[in-house]
C-alpha positions as CSV (number, residue, x, y, z in Angstrom):
1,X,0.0,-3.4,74.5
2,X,-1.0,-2.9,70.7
3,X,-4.4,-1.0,70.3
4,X,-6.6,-1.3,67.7
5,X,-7.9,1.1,65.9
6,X,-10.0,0.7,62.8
7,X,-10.0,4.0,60.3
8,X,-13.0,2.6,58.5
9,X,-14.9,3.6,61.7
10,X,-15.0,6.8,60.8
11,X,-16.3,6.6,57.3
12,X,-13.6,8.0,55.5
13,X,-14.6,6.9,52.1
14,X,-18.3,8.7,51.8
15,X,-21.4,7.0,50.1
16,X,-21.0,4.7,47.1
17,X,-17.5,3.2,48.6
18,X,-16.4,0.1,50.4
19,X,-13.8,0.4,53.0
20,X,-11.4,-1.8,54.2
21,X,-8.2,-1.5,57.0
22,X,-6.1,-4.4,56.2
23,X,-3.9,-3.3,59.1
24,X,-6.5,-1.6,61.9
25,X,-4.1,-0.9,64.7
26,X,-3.2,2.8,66.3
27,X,0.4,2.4,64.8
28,X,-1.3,1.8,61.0
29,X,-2.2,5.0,59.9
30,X,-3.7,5.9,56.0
31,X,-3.4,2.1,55.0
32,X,-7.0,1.8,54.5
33,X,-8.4,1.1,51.1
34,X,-11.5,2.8,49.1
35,X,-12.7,0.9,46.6
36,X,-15.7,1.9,44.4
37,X,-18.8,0.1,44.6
38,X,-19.9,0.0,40.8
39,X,-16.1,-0.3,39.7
40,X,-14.0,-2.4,41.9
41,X,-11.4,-1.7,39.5
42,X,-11.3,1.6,40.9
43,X,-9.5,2.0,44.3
44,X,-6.9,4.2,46.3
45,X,-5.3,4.1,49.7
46,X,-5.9,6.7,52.4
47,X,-8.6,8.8,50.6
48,X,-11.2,8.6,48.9
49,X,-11.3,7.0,45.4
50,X,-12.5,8.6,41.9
51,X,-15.0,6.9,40.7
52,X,-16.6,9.0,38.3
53,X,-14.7,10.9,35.6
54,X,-16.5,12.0,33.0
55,X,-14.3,13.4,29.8
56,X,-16.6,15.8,28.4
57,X,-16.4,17.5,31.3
58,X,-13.0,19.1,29.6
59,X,-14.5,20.1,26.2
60,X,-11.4,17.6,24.9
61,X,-13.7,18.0,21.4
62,X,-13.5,22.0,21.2
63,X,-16.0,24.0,19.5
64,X,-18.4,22.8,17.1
65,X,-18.0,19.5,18.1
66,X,-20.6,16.9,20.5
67,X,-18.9,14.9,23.4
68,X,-20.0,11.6,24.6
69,X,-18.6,9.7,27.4
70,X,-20.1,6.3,27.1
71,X,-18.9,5.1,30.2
72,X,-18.1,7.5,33.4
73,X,-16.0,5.1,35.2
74,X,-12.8,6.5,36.2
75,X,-11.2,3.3,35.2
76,X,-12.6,3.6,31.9
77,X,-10.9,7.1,29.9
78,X,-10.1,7.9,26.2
79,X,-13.4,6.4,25.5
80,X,-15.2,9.9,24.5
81,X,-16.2,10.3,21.3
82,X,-16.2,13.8,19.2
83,X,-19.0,14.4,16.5
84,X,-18.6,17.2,13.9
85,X,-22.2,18.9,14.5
86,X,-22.2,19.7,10.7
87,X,-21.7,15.6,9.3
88,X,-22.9,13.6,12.1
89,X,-21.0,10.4,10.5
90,X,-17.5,11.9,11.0
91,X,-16.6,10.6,14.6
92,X,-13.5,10.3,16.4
93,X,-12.9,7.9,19.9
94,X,-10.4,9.9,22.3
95,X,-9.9,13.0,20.2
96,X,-11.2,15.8,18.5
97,X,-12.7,14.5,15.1
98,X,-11.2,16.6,11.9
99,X,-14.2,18.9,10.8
100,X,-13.2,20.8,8.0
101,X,-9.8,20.3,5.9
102,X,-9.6,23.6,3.8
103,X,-7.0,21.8,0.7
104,X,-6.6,25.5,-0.5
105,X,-4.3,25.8,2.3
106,X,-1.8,25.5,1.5
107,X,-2.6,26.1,-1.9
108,X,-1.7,23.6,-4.4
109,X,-2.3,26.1,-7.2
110,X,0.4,27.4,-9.2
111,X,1.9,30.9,-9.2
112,X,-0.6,33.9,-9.9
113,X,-3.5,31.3,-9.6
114,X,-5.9,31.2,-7.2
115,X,-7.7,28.3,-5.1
116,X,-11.4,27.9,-3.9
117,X,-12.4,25.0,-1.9
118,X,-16.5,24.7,-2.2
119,X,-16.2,22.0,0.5
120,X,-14.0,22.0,3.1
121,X,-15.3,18.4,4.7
122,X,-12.8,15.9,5.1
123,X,-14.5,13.7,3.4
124,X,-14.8,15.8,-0.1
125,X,-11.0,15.8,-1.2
126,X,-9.5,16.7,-4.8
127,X,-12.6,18.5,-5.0
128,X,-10.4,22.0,-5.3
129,X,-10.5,24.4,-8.0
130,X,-7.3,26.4,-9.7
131,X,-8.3,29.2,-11.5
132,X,-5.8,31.3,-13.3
133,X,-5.6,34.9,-12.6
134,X,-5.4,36.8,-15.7
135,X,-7.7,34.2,-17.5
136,X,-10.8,33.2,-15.5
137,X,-12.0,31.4,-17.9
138,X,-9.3,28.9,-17.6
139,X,-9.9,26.3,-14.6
140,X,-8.7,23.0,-13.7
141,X,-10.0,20.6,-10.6
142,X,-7.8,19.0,-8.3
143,X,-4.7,20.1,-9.9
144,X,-2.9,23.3,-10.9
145,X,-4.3,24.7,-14.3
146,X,-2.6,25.4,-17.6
147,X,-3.1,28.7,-17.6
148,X,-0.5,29.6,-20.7
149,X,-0.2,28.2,-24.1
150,X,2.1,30.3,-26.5
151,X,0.9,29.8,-30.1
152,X,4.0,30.0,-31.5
153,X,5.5,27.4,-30.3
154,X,4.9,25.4,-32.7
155,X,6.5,27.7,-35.3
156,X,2.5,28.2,-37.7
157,X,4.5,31.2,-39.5
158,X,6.8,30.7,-42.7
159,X,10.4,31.1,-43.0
160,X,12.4,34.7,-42.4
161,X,8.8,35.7,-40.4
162,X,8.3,37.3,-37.0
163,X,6.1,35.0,-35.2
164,X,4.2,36.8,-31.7
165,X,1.8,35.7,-29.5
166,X,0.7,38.4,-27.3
167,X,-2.0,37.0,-25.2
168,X,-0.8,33.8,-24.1
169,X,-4.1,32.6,-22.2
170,X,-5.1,29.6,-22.8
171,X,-8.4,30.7,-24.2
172,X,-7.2,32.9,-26.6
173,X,-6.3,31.3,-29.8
174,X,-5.3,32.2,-33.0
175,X,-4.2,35.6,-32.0
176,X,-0.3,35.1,-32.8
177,X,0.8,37.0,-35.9
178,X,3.1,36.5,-38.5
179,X,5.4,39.5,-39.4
180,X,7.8,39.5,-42.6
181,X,11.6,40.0,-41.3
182,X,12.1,42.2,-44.6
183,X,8.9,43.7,-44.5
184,X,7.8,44.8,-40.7
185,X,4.7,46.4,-42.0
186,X,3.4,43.2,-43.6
187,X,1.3,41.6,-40.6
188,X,-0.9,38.7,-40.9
189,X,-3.1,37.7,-37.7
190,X,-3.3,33.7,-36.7
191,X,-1.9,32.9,-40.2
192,X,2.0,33.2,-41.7
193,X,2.1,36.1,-43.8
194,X,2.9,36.5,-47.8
195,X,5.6,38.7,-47.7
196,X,6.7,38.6,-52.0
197,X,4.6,39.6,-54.4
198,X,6.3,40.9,-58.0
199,X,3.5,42.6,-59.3
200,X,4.9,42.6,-62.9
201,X,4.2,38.6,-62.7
202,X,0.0,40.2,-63.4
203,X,1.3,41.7,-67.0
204,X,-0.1,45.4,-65.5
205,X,1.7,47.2,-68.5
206,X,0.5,45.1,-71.7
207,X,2.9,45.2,-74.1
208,X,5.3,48.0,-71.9
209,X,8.3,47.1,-70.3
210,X,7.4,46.4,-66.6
211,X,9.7,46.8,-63.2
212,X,8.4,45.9,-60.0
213,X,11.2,47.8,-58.0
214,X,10.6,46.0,-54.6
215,X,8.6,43.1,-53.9
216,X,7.7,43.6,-50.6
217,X,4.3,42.5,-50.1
218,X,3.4,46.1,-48.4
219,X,4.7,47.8,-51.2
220,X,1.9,47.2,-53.8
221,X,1.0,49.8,-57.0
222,X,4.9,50.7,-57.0
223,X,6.0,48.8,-60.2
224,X,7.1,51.0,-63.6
225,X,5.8,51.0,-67.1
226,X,8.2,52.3,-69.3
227,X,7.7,53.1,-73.5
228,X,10.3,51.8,-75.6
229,X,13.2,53.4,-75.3
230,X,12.8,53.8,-71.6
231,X,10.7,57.1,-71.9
232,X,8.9,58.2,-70.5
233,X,7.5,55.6,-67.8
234,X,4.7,55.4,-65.3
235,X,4.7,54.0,-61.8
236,X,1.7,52.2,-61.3
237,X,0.0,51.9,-64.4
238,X,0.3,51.9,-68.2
239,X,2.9,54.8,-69.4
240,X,1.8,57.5,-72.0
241,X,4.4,57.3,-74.5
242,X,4.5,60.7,-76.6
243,X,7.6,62.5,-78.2
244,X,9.0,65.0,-76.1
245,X,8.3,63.9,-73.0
246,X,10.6,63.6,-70.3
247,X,10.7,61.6,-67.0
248,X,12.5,62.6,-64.6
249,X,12.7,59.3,-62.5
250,X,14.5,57.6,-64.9
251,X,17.6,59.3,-63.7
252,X,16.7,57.6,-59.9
253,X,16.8,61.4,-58.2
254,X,15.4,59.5,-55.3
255,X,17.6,56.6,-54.6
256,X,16.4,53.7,-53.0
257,X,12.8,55.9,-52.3
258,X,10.0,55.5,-54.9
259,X,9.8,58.1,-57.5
260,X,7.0,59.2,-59.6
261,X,6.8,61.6,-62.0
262,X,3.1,63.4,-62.3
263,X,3.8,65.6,-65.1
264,X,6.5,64.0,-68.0
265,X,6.4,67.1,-69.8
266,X,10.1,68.3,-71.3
267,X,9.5,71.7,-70.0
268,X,8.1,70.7,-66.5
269,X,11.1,69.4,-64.3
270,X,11.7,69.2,-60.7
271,X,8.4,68.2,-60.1
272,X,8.9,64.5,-59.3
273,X,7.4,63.1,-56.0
274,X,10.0,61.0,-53.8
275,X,8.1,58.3,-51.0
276,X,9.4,56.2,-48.4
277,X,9.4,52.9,-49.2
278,X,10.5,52.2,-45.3
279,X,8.7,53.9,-43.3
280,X,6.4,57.2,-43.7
281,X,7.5,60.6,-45.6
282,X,7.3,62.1,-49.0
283,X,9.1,64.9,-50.6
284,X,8.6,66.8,-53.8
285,X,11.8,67.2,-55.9
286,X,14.2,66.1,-53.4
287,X,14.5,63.1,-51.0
288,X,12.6,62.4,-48.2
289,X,12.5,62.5,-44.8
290,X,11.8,58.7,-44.1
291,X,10.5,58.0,-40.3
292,X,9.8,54.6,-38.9
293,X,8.4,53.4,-35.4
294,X,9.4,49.6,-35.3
295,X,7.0,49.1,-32.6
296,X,3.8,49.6,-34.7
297,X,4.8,45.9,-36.2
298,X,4.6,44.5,-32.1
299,X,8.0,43.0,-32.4
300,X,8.4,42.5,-29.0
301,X,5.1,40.5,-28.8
302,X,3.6,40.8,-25.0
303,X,7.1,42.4,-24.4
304,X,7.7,46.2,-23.5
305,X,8.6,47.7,-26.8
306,X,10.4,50.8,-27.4
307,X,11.8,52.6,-30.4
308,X,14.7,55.3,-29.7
309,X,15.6,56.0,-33.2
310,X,12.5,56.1,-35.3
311,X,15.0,57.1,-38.8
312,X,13.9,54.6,-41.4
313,X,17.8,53.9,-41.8
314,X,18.1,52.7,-38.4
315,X,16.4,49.3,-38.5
316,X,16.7,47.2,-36.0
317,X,17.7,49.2,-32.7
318,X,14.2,49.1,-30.8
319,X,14.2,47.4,-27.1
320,X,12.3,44.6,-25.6
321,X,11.6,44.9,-22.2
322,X,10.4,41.8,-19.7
323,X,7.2,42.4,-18.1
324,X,7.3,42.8,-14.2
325,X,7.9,40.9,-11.5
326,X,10.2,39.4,-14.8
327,X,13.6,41.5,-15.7
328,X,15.8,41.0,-18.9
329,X,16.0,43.7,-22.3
330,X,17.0,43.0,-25.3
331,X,18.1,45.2,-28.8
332,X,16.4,43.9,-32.4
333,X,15.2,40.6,-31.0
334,X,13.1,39.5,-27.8
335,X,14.4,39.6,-24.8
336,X,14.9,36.9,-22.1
337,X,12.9,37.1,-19.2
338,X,14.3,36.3,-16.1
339,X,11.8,35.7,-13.0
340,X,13.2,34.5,-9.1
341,X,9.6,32.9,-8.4
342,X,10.9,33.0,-4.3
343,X,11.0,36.7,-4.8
344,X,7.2,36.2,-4.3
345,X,7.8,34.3,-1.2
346,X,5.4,31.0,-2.1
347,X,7.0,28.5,0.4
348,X,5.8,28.8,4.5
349,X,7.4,29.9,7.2
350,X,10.8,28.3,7.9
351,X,10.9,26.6,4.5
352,X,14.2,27.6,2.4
353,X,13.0,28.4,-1.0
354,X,15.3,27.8,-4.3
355,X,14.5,28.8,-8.2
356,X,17.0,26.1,-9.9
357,X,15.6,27.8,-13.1
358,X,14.8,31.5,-13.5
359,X,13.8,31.8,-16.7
360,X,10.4,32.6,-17.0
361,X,9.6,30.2,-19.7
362,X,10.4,27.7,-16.3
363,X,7.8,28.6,-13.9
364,X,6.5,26.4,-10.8
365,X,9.7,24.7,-10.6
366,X,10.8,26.8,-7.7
367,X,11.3,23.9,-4.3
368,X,10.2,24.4,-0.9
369,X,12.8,23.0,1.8
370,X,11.4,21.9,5.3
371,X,14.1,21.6,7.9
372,X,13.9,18.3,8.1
373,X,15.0,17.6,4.7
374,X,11.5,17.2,3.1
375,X,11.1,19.8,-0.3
376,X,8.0,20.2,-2.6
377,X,8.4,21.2,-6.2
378,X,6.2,24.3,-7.3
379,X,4.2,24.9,-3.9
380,X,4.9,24.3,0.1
381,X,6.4,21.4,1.4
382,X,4.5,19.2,4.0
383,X,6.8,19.1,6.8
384,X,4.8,17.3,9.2
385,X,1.7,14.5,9.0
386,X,0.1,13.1,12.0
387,X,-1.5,10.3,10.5
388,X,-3.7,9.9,13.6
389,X,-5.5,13.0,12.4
390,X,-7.2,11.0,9.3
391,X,-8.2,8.5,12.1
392,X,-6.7,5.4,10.4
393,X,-7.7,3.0,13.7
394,X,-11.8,3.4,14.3
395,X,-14.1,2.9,16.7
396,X,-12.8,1.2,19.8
397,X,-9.3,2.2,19.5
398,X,-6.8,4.3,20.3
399,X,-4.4,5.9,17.6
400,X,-0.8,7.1,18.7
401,X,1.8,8.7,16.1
402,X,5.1,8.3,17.7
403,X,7.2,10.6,14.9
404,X,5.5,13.6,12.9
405,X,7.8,14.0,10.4
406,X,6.2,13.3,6.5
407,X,9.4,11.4,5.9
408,X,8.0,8.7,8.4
409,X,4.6,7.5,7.7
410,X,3.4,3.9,8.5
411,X,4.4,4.2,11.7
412,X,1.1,4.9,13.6
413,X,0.3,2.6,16.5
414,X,-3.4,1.3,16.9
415,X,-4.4,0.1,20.4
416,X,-7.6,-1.4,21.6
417,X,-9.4,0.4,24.5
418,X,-11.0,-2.7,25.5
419,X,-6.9,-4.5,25.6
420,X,-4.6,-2.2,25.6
421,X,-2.2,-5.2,25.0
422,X,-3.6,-5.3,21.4
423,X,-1.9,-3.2,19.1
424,X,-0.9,-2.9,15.4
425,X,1.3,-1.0,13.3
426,X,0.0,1.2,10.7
427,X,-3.2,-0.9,10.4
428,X,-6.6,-1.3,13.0
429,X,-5.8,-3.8,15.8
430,X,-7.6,-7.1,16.2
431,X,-10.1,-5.9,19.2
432,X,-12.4,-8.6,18.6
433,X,-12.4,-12.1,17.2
434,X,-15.2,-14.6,16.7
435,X,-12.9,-18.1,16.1
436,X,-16.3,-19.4,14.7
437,X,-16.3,-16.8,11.6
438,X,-13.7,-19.4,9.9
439,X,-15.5,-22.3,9.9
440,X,-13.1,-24.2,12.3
441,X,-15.5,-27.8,13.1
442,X,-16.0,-30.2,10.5
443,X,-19.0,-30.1,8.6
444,X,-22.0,-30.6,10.2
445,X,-20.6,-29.6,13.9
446,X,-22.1,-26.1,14.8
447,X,-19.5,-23.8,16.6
448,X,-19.9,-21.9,19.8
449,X,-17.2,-18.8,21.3
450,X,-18.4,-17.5,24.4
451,X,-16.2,-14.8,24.6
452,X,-14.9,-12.6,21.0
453,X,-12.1,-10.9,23.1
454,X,-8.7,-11.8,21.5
455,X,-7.3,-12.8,24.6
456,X,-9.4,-15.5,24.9
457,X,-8.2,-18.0,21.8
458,X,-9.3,-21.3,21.0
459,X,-12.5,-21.4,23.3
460,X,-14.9,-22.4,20.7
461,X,-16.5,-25.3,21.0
462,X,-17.2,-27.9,18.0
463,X,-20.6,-30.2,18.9
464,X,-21.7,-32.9,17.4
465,X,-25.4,-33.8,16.1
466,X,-25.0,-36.8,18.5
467,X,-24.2,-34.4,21.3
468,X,-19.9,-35.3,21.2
469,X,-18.7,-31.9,21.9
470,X,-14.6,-30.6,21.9
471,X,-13.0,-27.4,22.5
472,X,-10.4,-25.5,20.3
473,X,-10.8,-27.8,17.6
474,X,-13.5,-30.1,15.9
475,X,-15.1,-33.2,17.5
476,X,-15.0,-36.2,17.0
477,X,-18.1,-37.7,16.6
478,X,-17.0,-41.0,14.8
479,X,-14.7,-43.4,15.7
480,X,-14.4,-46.6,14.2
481,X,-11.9,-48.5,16.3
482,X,-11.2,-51.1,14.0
483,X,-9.4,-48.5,12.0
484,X,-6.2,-48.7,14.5
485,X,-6.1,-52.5,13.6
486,X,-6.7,-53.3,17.1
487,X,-6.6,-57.3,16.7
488,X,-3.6,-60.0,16.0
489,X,-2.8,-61.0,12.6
490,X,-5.8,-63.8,11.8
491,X,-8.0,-62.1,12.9
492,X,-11.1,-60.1,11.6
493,X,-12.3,-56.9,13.7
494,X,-15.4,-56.0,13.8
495,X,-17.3,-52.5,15.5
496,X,-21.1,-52.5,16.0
497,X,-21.6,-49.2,17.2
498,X,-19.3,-46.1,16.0
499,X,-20.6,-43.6,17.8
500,X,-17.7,-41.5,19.7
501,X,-19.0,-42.3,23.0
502,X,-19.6,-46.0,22.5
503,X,-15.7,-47.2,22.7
504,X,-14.1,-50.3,23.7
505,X,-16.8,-52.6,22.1
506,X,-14.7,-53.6,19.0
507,X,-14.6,-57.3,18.2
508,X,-11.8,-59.0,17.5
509,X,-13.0,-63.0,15.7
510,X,-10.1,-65.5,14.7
511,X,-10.1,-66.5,10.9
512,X,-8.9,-70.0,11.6
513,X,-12.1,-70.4,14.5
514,X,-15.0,-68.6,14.1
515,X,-16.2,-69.6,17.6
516,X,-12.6,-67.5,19.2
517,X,-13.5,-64.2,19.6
518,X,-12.6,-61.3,22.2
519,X,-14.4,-57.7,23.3
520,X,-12.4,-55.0,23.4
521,X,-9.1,-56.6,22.5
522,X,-7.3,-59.4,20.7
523,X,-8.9,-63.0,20.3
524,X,-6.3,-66.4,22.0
525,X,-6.9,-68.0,18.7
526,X,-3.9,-70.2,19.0
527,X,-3.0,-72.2,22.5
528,X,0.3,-73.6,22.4
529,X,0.4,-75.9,25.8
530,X,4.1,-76.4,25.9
531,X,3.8,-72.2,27.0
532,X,3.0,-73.5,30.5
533,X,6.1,-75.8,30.9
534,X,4.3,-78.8,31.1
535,X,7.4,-81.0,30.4
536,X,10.1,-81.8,32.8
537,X,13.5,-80.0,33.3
538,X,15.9,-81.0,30.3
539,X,12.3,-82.0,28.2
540,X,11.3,-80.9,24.9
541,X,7.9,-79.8,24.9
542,X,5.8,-80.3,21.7
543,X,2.6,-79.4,20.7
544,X,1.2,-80.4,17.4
545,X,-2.2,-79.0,17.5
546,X,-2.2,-75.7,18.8
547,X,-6.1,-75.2,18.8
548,X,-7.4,-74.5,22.1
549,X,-9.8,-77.2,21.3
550,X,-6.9,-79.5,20.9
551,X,-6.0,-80.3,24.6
552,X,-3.2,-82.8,26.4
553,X,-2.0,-83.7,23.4
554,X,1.5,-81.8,23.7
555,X,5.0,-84.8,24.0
556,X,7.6,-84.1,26.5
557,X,10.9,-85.8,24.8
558,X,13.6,-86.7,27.2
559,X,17.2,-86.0,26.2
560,X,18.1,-89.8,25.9
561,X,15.1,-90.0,23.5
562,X,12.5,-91.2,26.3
563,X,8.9,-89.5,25.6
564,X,5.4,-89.2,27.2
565,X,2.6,-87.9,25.9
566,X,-0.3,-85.0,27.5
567,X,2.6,-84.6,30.5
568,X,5.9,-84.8,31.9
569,X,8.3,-88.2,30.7
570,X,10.1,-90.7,33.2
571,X,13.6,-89.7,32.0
572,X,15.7,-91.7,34.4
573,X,14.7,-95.0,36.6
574,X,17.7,-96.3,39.2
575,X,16.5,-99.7,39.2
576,X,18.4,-100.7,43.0
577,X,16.0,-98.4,44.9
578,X,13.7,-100.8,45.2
579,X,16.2,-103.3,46.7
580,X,15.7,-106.1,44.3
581,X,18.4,-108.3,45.6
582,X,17.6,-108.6,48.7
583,X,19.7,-109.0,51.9
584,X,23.8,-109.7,51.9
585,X,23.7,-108.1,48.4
586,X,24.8,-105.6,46.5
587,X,22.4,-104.2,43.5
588,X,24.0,-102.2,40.9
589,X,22.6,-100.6,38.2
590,X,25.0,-99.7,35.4
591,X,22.3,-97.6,33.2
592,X,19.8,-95.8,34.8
593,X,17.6,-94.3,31.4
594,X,14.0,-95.5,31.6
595,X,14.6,-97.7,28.4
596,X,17.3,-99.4,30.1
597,X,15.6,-101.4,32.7
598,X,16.2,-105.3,33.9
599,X,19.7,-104.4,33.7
600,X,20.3,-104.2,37.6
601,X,23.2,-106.6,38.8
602,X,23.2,-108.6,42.3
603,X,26.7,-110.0,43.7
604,X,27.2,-111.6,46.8
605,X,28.3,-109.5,49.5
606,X,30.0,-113.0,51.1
607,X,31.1,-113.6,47.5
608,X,31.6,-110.9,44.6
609,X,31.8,-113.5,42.0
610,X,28.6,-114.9,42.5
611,X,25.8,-112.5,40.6
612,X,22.6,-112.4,39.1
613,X,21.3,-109.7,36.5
614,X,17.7,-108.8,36.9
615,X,16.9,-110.5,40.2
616,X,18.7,-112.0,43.5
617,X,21.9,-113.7,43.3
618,X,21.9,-117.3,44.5
């Protein structure tokens, strides 16, 4: 025997639950079902269901965020939303909203600048500011700054000069100087310098001979008077010519120094004064001792300069040295700096960083290498971006980024969480749809969709003032049905009422009778009686007035040219069948045609050549 057993007896589903034991026998076991009473969606088999699942419950939204579950129903999840408590208006469906997005971080500054944010909302972007590090006064928003600007660039100092800017900030202008190749003591600040000037071209001896013995433009006061004859002279100013007196320049004890002679006398000697024109150092009576620093002249510009030799006579020799992190020296001329911008390690983790360039005149063009191929020029490469995290889909959906990498954007799925059979590629899904927003009736219908969702298309409804109503598409509240031509050629059609729901009440009226006239179809205006077969076998039927007011007057024509008119003709008449002749004789009739009559022929049966045509033989 089979006994029952019902496991709903027991209750097993608790309060709030329907049960049900589709099978309720002692051999079923665990095959009842729980279904949830305010979610019938909601079911399972052999325990209790779960109907309630509220998603907050998780803190999916983290710190500093507000979770709402709209709707607890287990069969209704990723419907939470997350609220950044600072900016109510930024809200996410099914994830954690993005609160803050520092764009300092990375930095998009250049090297040895640095980056401020002043608000990190997601909302504020571009908003970031580079300031550079050795000039604070120099700033730039939303993009690196221009934090150098050599002057000289642009050569502003004149041929054979030393142009230098040492302060290459931005803000600092018309600092460069000029210095004359042949004259490094001759320095002129945000200008070129004048490094020529022949004093003698001023006339500063009168009517002496003058000799400006170097034209360096540092070298002023130095030129010669001399009295006729050559003696004596005077260096810087007008000579004191008097017999007797003796210079003892004139015999150049000093070389290629300056030499002046104080005292001219004949009887004072040895007394001349030797200077440096290179340099610093006087000597009295002899040469002397010349010493020049080529440093003081800032040569080397914002370079490292140093001077080994500081002899007038060697020229030339002093070093430039780069400025750290840089590295490069140079002898007599500026050196070239050399910087590895990687050394500074500016890319992420895991990124490979390269310096195609390593001068330092090239900076920021260092790359940043992710290991998926992606690089960045001059900061750290993006090697990942879920576009989800921007929250491309909005409200009511669900955003899914199937591959991170930067290299593949546009590839974010959005799926509604009302039909998760409605989805779109990088763009919002269609969740809703009112058909009526398009205007699809004809004018003066108004429109009606009961139900927006997109599975349910072409469910308007287009009504007519007259009450004509038609789904998917527009009514038709007109119809004229004479516009299908619905009567015979002759005739005129004619429709009283063109309302859509009065049909089939068209008139069709014949043009030759007035009077002819059919509802709802085409008029009989022409009634041909020979239609009917009205005529005999082997009869020609004609009717010559087809009216259907024009009756019986149709002619049947026999073959052998016999006619009869509103019916059938007498074709043939076999005049013996009435037995004309009588008894003992014979009747023939040798044509039989209804116009060939009294031509019947009696003979004698007791005598064939006795015979009578058209009556009894005798």
């Amino acid at each position: 025997a089979t006994c029952s057993k019902d496991e709903c007896a027991s209750m097993p589903c608790g309060t709030g639950q329907t049960c049900d034991d589709p099978s309720p026998t002692i051999n079923s076991v665990k095959d009842y079902t729980c279904t949830c009473d305010n979610d019938p969606a909601t079911k399972a088999t052999g325990a209790k269901a779960t109907c309630e699942l509220d998603e907050c419950a998780s803190n999916p939204c983290g710190n500093g965020q507000d979770c709402t579950d709209p709707n607890t129903k287990y069969s209704s999840q990723f419907d939470f939303s997350c609220s950044c408590q600072t900016d109510g208006s930024i809200v996410k469906i099914g994830a954690a909203a993005t609160c803050e997005r520092d764009e300092c971080t990375p930095t998009p500054c250049g090297v040895q600048q640095t980056c401020v944010d002043p608000n990190t909302s997601p909302k504020s972007l571009k908003d970031y500011v580079c300031t550079c590090s050795g000039d604070p006064s120099t700033t730039a928003t939303g993009t690196q700054a221009i934090c150098e600007h050599d002057e000289c660039a642009v050569v502003p100092c004149g041929p054979a000069q030393l142009c230098t800017d040492g302060d290459k900030r931005k803000s600092s202008t018309s600092d460069f100087t000029c210095t004359c190749m042949n004259d490094m003591a001759t320095v002129s600040i945000g200008k070129a310098s004048v490094c020529v000037i022949d004093e003698c071209s001023l006339s500063p001896c009168g009517s002496q001979a003058c000799l400006d013995p170097d034209t360096r433009a540092s070298k002023t006061s130095d030129y010669v008077c001399s009295c006729p004859g050559g003696m004596p002279s005077k260096v810087g100013g007008i000579a004191t010519c008097s017999m007797g007196s003796v210079d003892e320049c004139t015999t150049s004890p000093c070389g290629l120094q300056q030499c002046s002679d104080p005292d001219q006398q004949a009887t004072s000697t040895g007394d001349f004064i030797c200077s440096c024109q290179t340099g610093t150092g006087t000597a009295t009576g002899m040469a002397a001792t010349c010493v020049l620093d080529e440093c003081l002249s800032s040569p080397c510009g914002s370079q490292v300069c140093t001077d080994t030799n500081t002899d007038a006579a060697a020229l030339s020799d002093f070093i430039c040295s780069c400025q750290a992190p840089s590295t490069g020296t140079a002898t007599g001329t500026l050196a070239v700096c050399m910087l590895d911008e990687c050394l500074a390690s500016p890319c992420k983790a895991a990124q490979t960083c390269a310096d195609p360039d390593t001068s330092s005149s090239m900076l920021h063009d260092f790359t940043c290498t992710c290991n998926n191929g992606v690089k960045a020029t001059g900061g750290s490469a993006t090697c990942e971006l879920d576009e989800c995290a921007a929250d491309p889909c909005g409200a009511g959906q669900r955003c899914y980024d199937p591959d991170k990498m930067y290299t593949q954007q546009h590839d974010y799925v959005c799926t509604c969480i009302s039909d998760a059979t409605r989805t779109q590629i990088d763009a919002p899904a269609l969740c809703s749809v009112d058909e009526c927003a398009s205007s699809p009736c004809a004018a003066g219908q108004s429109c009606v969709d009961p139900d927006h969702g997109t599975n349910m298309l072409k469910d308007y409804t287009c009504t007519c003032v007259n009450g004509v109503k038609a789904t998917g598409g527009s009514a038709t509240c007109e119809l004229d049905e004479c516009a299908v031509s619905p009567c015979a050629m002759g005739q005129t059609c004619s429709d009283p009422n063109t309302s859509y729901i009065a049909q089939h009440d068209f008139k069709c009226t014949c043009d030759s009778d007035l009077t002819a006239f059919q509802i709802a179809g085409p008029a009989q205006c022409i009634y041909d009686e020979c239609s009917n077969s009205v005529c005999g076998t082997g009869q020609v039927c004609l009717d010559l007035n087809v009216s259907k007011h024009s009756l019986k007057d149709f002619t049947c024509t026999c073959a052998n040219g016999v006619k009869a008119t509103g019916g059938a003709a007498t074709c043939e008449i076999d005049e013996c069948t009435s037995i004309p002749c009588g008894a003992g004789q014979t009747c023939y009739d040798p044509d039989t045609r209804y116009n060939m009559q009294h031509d019947y022929t009696c003979t004698c049966d007791s005598d064939s050549s006795i015979t009578q045509v058209d009556g009894p033989a005798t």
